[in-house]
C-alpha positions, 0 to 999 in steps of 0.5 A: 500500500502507498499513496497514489499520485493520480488521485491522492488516494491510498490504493493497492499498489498494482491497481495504482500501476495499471491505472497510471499506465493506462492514463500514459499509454498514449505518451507511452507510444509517442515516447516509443514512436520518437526513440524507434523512429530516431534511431532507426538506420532505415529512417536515414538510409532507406534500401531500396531495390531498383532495376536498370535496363542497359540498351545498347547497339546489338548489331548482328550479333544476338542477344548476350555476352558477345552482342554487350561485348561487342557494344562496349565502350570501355577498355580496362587498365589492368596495371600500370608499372614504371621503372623507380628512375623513370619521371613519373609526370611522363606516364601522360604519354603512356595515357595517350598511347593507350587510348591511342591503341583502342581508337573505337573506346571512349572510356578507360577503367581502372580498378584499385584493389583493397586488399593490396597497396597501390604502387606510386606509379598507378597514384600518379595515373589515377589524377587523371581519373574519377572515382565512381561511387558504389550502390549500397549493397551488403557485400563488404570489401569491394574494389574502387572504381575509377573512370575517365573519357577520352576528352579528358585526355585529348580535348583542350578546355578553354574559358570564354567571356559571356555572351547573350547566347550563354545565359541559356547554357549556364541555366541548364548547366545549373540546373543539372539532373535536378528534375522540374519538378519535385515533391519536398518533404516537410523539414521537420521530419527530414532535418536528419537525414544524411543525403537530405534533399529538403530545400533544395529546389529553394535553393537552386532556385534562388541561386538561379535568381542571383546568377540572372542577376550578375549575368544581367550586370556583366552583360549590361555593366561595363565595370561589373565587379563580377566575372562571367565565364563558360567552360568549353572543351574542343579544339582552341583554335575554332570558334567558340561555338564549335566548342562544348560547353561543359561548364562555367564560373562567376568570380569577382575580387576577395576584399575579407581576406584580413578578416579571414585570416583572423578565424582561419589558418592563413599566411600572413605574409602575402603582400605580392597578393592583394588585389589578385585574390578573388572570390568564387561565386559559383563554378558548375563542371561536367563530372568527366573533367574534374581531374582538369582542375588545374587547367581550369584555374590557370587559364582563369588567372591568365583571363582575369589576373586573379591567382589566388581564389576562394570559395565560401560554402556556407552551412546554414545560409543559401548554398552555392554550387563549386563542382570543382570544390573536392579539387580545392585545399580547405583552409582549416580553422584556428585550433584557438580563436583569440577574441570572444566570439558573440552567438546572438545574432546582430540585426545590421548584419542582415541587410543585403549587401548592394542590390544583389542578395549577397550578404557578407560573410561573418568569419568570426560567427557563421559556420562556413567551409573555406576552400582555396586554389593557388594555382599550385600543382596538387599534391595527396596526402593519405593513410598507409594502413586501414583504420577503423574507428568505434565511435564519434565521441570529441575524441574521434572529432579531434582525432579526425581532424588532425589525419585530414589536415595532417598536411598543415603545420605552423610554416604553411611548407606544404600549403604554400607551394602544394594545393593539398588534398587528402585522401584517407583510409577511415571508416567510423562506426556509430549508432544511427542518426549521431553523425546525421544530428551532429551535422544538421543545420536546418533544426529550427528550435520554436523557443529559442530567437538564437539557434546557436544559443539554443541548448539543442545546438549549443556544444560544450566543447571547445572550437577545435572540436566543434568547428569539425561540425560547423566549419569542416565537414569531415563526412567528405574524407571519412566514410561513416557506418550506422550499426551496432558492433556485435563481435570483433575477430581480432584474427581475422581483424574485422568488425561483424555489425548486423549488416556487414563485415568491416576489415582494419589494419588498426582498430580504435575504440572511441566510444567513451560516454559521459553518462551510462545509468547502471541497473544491476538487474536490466539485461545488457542486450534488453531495450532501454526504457522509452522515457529514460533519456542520457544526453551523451550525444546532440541526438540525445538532445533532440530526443529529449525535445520531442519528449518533452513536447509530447509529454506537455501535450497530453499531460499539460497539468500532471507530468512529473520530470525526474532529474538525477546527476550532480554535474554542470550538465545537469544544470544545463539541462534543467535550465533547458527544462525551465526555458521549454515550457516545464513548470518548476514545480513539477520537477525533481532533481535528485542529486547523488553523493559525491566523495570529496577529501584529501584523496578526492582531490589527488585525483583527475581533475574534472571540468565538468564538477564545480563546488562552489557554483553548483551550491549557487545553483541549487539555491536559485533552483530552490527558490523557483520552486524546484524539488532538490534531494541531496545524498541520494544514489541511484538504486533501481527502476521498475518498469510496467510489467508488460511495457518498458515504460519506467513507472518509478525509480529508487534511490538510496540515501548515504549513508542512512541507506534509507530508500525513497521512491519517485514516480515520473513520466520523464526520467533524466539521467546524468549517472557518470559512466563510461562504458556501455554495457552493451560494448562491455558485452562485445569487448569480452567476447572479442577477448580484450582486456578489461578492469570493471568498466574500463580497459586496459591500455599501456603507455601507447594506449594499446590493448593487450592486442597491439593493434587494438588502440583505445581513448577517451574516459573509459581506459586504465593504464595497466602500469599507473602513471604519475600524471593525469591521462583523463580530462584531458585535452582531446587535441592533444590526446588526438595528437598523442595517437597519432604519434602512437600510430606512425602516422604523425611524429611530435618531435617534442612527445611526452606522454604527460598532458600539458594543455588545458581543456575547456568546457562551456555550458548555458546555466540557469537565468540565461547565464553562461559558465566557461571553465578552463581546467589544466590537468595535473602533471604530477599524482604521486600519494607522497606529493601534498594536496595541491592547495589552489589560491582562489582569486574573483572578481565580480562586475556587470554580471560577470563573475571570474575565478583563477585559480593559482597552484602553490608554484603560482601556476594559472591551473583554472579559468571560470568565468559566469557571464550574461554575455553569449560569447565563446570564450576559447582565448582563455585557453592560451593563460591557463598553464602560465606563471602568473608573473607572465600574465603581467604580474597577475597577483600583485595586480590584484591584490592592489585592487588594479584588476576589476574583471579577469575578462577584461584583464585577459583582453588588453593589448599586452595578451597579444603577444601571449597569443602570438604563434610564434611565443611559445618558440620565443619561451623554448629559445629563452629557456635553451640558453637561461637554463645551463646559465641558471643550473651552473650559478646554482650548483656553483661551490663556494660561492662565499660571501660575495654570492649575492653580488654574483647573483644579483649580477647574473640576474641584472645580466639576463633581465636584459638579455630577455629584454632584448629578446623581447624587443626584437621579437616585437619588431619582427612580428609588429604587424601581426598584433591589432594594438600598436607596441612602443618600441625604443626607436619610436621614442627616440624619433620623438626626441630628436623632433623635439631635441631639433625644434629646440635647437632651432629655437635655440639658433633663433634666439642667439641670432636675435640677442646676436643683431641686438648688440 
């Protein structure tokens, strides 16, 4: 017997069950409805059988192998091999005489085995073929296909100015296949979906539009800023209409490149450039002569004198068409940015720039891909060994990141004198919908005026990972499999999912979760209950709006939301709960016991956890009428006996193990767990190692099976390490595996971790936390607890907090705010002596530092964030240190030591000067704010030391004249 929620009445105990179930059966199915739909691979991937019927010319052979023998067009490549001093660019010529002998085939074929390595000479062949994409199929391992024309080979490709007969060519050429007339679905119930066509036709439409409009400007306007020209193939020296038009391209002049080179890894140094960088606007080519990507540019350049182009794909405004994009280097993203960047969304920036609607781009707030060609001859960068990857975790994101722009380095070597394509070996399995969720742009929250503000596209992470799903589209060089992994042969090495099998070379583990509720007694491989929601994934997310929406649909007046976790995520999530419409008082918020001490703290050091603020927290929490209950851990559920509904969920307080019971239609948990169970299962069938819920790795981050790798949270180093190795930056932990794996050597390796981690979260009354954590080097027991000195700062509705290590190390960064900003330059001070940060302690405690945040922003910190600084450290240490440990070590010093000292002090004090000086002086132009350097005073004094002497003069001529 207990008291009943529904009507307030004591009842038995299974009548009270059924009866509330039956008044939940219809949120049940709406619950079930969103988490098969969501999760379903066929909702992003639909297999469909289509048959094709070929025609071809039977002639007077019948019907069969001879007669489509016969008929064929095509001649296959079987192997193509050179002499290792041969020059491979001559293998054109052997391309030639191969056509040359099939004179009656138009099209060459070339297969590339899986199973072997390609030689060099057939890489070099392949730039002048394409790849042809395979139809879904469920036989694994199949050999890549590569086709080229022969126009491809003979036919020259020449650019022609526009005329009035080639605005209907370019409209067909834009157009496409894109048939008249399609039926759309609703966006709503296709914002998933990988190959989504929702908008299209919108799209195209209104790119047609802007392209009548620039065609009309350069035909009528003698000094249009644009440039309109079609692409033909044939013979040069004929007219033009005698030659095919296969394609065509707008240009005009780039003028944003300072602002770009802010937000993206550019030169600095390309003067010879200005006024020779355009802008692509929209480029349209037939398929067969995408190899020709080189031609194309340099016969553009030799029209227009542009030699450097750009095009701007962008990921949430109107797309415009670049068939020649996959041939172009994409300009990565700065792994840190270096001023706040604002989210909200300013009403000027949406005014259309002149008459065409061609608004300028924001480099610092909209999420775009920048491409770039300058007319350097290309040059692939790829993978040697098959890697396979579990999972698509930040670890994964950053990991990934890196084997794409492994190419790019500090010196620009490689992008300066190569137009860099990649070209990888990478296949990433994960669940359904996570990468489809992960890369939607078209969600549209109806609560929320700023999408990027909205907790539904809000990542916690910090830019260098969430750029890889806003400003890099890693789906373009990585093939992604939806399934579940249901063994691993590590002999054989492949991945058995429930639809295909998937060889590696190398295989990852990367699918570490924050938060796995553990129930003793659920089966592993049982169905999760419907309204149970863990948010681990930007998938989760949505499902939770979905549920949440329904839930106030049919239960506007009696739903009850259960919240269990103690972390900032929790907070995040309750604040979205409050802004969607959940009403206070119909929520609890259960939160678990969590240790705290002396050996608590000698442990990793969590971002996601803060003391102090989550006390705040729960007092704001409280006062708006939330439910909290303190000490409560997660016992166990009961599900309705013939649904998997969860009725009510158990709790046990600690230490008083006493259990207390909630009813909730809506169950949200944030329980920290790392492991699945259900990959728990399949990892001790595969026979890798395991210590509870974590796997055991060496220093390598190998398995007992070497060729078995695995990151993130959920691992245990089997020999302990005196260092943090969680909670750990993912770039620098992406970086470490692939100096593991021979893929991308660090000179400077070490296994300890030495760069900060951001997290960033949306609080309640719209407040935003950034909270930058530094791992700790050293975990030996013997050490003292580390003992932080707390130093705050509260103004405007902003509150800052750094926290100082007893060697005076700025080891924490948290800043609360009202401002929606991305606050990723904080992470360039975490890590440094506070004497660096311009004396940041003494600063402080003389009441000269009102605001961290305004502090970390003045002209002085440039130099700190300059890339160039971190190498002016390594230079000033290299020297100073044999100078320092001799003076140190040095016997006898005697009564005259602290002369000695004091001199050796004044000496370097001015040998570090020096350096400064000139380091300014070399890179003056790299910094917004203008530095004083000495010279600048000295001009200022010999001005005025002049005018004084000519006043001087002027008075001894006169007194002169008097006498």
């Amino acid at each position: 017997m207990k008291v009943s929620s529904i009507g307030g009445t004591i009842v038995d105990t299974n009548v009270a069950n059924e009866n509330k179930f039956y008044m939940r059966e219809c949120l049940y199915s709406k619950f079930k409805y969103i988490l098969e739909k969501l999760h379903s691979t066929d909702y992003y991937l639909r297999h469909e059988q289509s048959v094709i019927n070929f025609i071809y010319p039977a002639g007077t052979e019948p019907a069969g192998p001879a007669a489509m023998a016969a008929a064929s067009n095509v001649f296959l490549l079987r192997c193509i091999v050179a002499r290792p001093d041969f020059p491979l660019p001559r293998l054109f010529n052997a391309m030639v005489a191969i056509f040359s002998a099939y004179p009656d085939r138009d099209y060459c074929m070339m297969l590339m085995s899986v199973k072997y390595r390609a030689s060099k000479s057939y890489l070099e062949v392949m730039q002048y073929f394409m790849p042809v994409a395979s139809r879904p199929s469920s036989l694994s391992s199949l050999d890549d296909v590569f086709i080229t024309h022969r126009s491809t080979i003979f036919g020259e490709i020449s650019l022609y100015k526009l005329e009035k007969e080639d605005v209907a060519h370019v409209h067909n050429l834009a157009l496409g296949n894109l048939p008249s007339s399609t039926q759309t679905p609703n966006s709503s119930s296709s914002s998933f979906s990988y190959c989504s066509k929702v908008n299209e036709r919108e799209e195209l439409e209104h790119e047609l539009h802007v392209l009548d409009a620039i065609m009309k400007d350069v035909l009528e306007n003698e000094f249009s800023e644009f440039a309109v020209f079609t692409i033909r193939c044939g013979i040069s020296t004929r007219s033009v209409r005698e030659n095919t038009a296969i394609g065509f391209v707008i240009v005009r002049e780039f003028h944003n490149h300072d602002k770009l080179f802010e937000h993206y890894h550019l030169p600095r140094q390309e003067y010879q450039l200005n006024r020779r960088r355009a802008e692509i606007i929209s480029l349209r080519l037939h398929p067969l002569f995408l190899v020709s990507a080189g031609l194309i540019f340099r016969d553009l350049a030799r029209k227009t004198s542009f030699y450097d182009y750009y095009f701007i794909h962008s990921v949430d405004g109107y797309k415009y068409s670049n068939d020649l994009k996959k041939m172009m280097m994409v300009v990565e993203p700065k792994p840190i940015k270096k001023v706040p960047v604002f989210t909200r969304v300013q009403a000027d920036h949406k005014k259309p720039r002149k008459k065409l609607n061609l608004p300028p781009p924001n480099f610092s707030r909209d999420n775009m891909i920048i491409y770039r060609h300058k007319l350097n001859p290309v040059k692939w960068f790829t993978n040697s060994q098959k890697l396979v990857i579990i999972g698509f975790s930040a670890v994964t994101k950053a990991f990934l990141r890196q084997l794409v722009f492994q190419w790019n380095s500090k010196d620009h070597k490689n992008s300066e004198n190569f137009t860099c394509l990649t070209r990888l070996q990478v296949t990433v399995i994960c669940r359904a919908g996570i990468v489809e969720a992960d890369y939607d742009s078209l969600f549209k929250c109806p609560y929320c005026t700023n999408s990027q503000g909205c907790y539904l596209s809000y990542r916690n992470e910090s830019c260098y990972v969430r750029d890889c799903c806003t400003r890099i589209d890693l789906r373009s060089w990585v093939h992604f499999v939806p399934g579940k992994v249901e063994k691993v042969d590590r002999d054989k090495k492949f991945v058995k999912l429930d639809s295909c099998e998937i060889y590696y070379d190398k295989l990852l583990l990367m699918c570490d979760r924050l938060f796995v509720l553990r129930c003793i007694d659920v089966p592993v491989y049982s169905r999760r209950p419907c309204n149970l929601v863990e948010i681990n994934f930007r998938l989760n997310k949505f499902l939770l709006f979905y549920k949440v929406r329904a839930l106030l649909e049919d239960m506007p007046r009696t739903y009850l939301v259960l919240v269990y976790g103690n972390n900032l995520h929790t907070y995040e999530c309750i604040a979205f709960l409050i802004g969607h419409g959940v009403d206070c008082s119909r929520m609890v918020f259960v939160q678990p016991h969590r240790i705290t001490g002396r050996d608590a703290d000698m442990k990793e050091k969590c971002p996601y956890w803060d003391k102090n603020l989550q006390m705040i927290m729960d007092d704001i929490l409280v006062e708006k009428g939330v439910n909290i209950f303190t000490d409560y851990d997660f016992h166990h559920y009961n599900l309705h006996k013939s649904t998997d509904f969860i009725m009510e969920v158990i709790f046990q307080h600690f230490p008083t193990q006493k259990q207390m019971t909630f009813e909730c239609d809506l169950f949200i948990s944030f329980q920290e767990g790392h492991l699945h169970q259900r990959h728990k299962q399949w990892l001790e069938n595969s026979g890798i190692e395991l210590d509870g819920n974590e796997i055991l790795v060496n220093e390598r981050y190998q398995t007992n099976d070497p060729d078995v790798y695995a990151a993130g949270s959920f691992i245990k180093m089997r020999i302990t390490p005196n260092y943090q190795y969680k909670f750990v930056s993912e770039r620098e932990l992406a970086r470490k595996i692939l100096h593991h794996l021979g893929i991308v050597t660090d000179k400077n390796f070490e296994d300890r971790f030495a760069e900060p981690m951001l997290f960033q979260a949306i609080l309640p009354l719209r407040y935003f936390i950034t909270k930058v954590t530094m791992p700790r080097r050293y975990l030996l027991s013997q050490l003292p607890v580390i003992v932080n000195c707390n130093l705050t700062t509260y103004k405007n509705k902003t509150f800052c907090r750094v926290g100082l290590s007893t060697r005076m190390m700025v080891d924490e960064i948290v800043v609360v705010t009202k401002k929606e900003c991305n606050l990723d330059f904080l992470l360039y001070f975490c890590g440094k002596h506070e004497l660096l940060l311009n004396k940041l302690k003494s600063r402080y405690r003389a009441n000269l530092i009102h605001c961290f945040l305004k502090f970390f922003q003045e002209p002085w910190t440039e130099l700190i964030m300059h890339d160039d600084f971190e190498e002016l450290q390594a230079e000033n240490k290299e020297l100073l240190s044999p100078m320092a440990i001799s003076a140190l070590s040095r016997p006898g010093r005697g009564a005259l030591g602290e002369l000695t000292d004091m001199d050796f002090f004044t000496l370097n004090k001015r040998y570090i000067e020096l350096k400064l000086l000139s380091f300014l002086r070399e890179h003056r132009r790299d910094f917004r704010h203008k530095f004083a350097l000495p010279e600048d005073f000295l001009k200022l004094d010999l001005a005025d030391y002049e005018r004084y002497m000519d006043t001087e003069e002027n008075d001894s001529s006169s007194d002169f004249s008097e006498t």
